[in-house]
N, C-alpha and C positions, 0 to 999 in steps of 0.2 A: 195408324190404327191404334188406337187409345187403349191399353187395358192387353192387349195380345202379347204373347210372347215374339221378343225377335226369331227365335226358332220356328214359330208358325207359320211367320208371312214370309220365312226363309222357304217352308216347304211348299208355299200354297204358288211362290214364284215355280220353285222348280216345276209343282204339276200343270199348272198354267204353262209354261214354256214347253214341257214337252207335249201336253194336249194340242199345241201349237202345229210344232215342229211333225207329227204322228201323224193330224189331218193333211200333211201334204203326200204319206204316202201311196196314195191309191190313185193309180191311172185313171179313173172312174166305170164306167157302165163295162167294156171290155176285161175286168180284172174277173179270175175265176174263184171260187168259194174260197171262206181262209179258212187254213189247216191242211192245205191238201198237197202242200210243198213249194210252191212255186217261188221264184225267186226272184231278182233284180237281171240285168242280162247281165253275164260273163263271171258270176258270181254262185254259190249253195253250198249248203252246207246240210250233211249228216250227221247223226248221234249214234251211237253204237250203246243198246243198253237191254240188257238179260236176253242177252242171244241175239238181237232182234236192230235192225236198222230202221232208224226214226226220219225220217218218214218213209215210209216201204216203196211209193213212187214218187219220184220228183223230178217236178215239168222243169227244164232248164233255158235258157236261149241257143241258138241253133246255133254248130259252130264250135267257135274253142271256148268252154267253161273249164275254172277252176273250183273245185269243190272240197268242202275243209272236213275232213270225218273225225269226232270224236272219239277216243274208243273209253266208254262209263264203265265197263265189266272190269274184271278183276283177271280176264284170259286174255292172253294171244286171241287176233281176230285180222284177216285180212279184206281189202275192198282192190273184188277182183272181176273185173269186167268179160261177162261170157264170151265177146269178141278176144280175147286173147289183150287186147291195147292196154292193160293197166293192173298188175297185180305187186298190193304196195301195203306189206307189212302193218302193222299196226297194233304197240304194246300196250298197255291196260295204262289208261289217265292220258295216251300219249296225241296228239291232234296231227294230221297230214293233212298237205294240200297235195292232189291230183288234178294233171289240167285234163280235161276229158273233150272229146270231137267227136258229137250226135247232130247227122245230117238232119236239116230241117222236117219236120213232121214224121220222123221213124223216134224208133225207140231202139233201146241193146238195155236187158239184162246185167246188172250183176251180184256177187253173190259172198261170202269168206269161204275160202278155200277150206278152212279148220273145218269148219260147224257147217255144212253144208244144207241145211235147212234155212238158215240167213240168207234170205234173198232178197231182192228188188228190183226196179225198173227204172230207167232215167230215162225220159221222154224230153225230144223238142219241141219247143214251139215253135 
């Protein structure tokens, strides 16, 4: 490419490669809206930011998932499941993985112990 910077067709590979790589995400026609949490099986992950868990429900796979919670706030926050199975600290910047067990098509609530208005749902598929 005559006349281009090597830096250009450095970038134009990498968005090519990843536009590649990205179209193989999607199962096809069975996949549900994006944005609404859903995940890979045995995999997810949450955000912890201004009080608030990102994303507030998240469809998991049925069974044993591990899920990574970030905590973005500047406070103590805990990710603690209304079932009693999972109440697990979490300092301000600091990331936890949790393995969680939601029977096929049920849902369990959870919530931070601190801020108790922070809630959510983790749903199986």
């Amino acid at each position: 490419m005559r006349g281009c910077p090597v830096g250009a067709v450095g970038t134009l590979f990498v968005v090519s490669v990843t536009t590649v790589l990205l179209s193989g995400c999607s199962s096809g026609a069975g996949d549900s809206p994006a944005g609404n949490g859903d995940i890979l099986p045995g995999t997810a992950a949450l955000a912890i930011a201004d009080k608030a868990f990102e994303p507030s429900v998240l469809t998991i796979a049925r069974g044993s998932t591990d899920i990574t919670i970030t905590n973005g706030d500047i406070t103590d926050h805990t990710f603690t499941m209304n079932d009693g199975s999972v109440d697990q600290p979490i300092a301000p910047g600091q990331s936890v993985t949790v393995t969680v067990q939601v029977p096929a098509g049920s849902s369990v609530g959870f919530h931070c112990s601190i801020h108790p208005q922070m809630t959510g749902t983790l749903r199986a598929a």
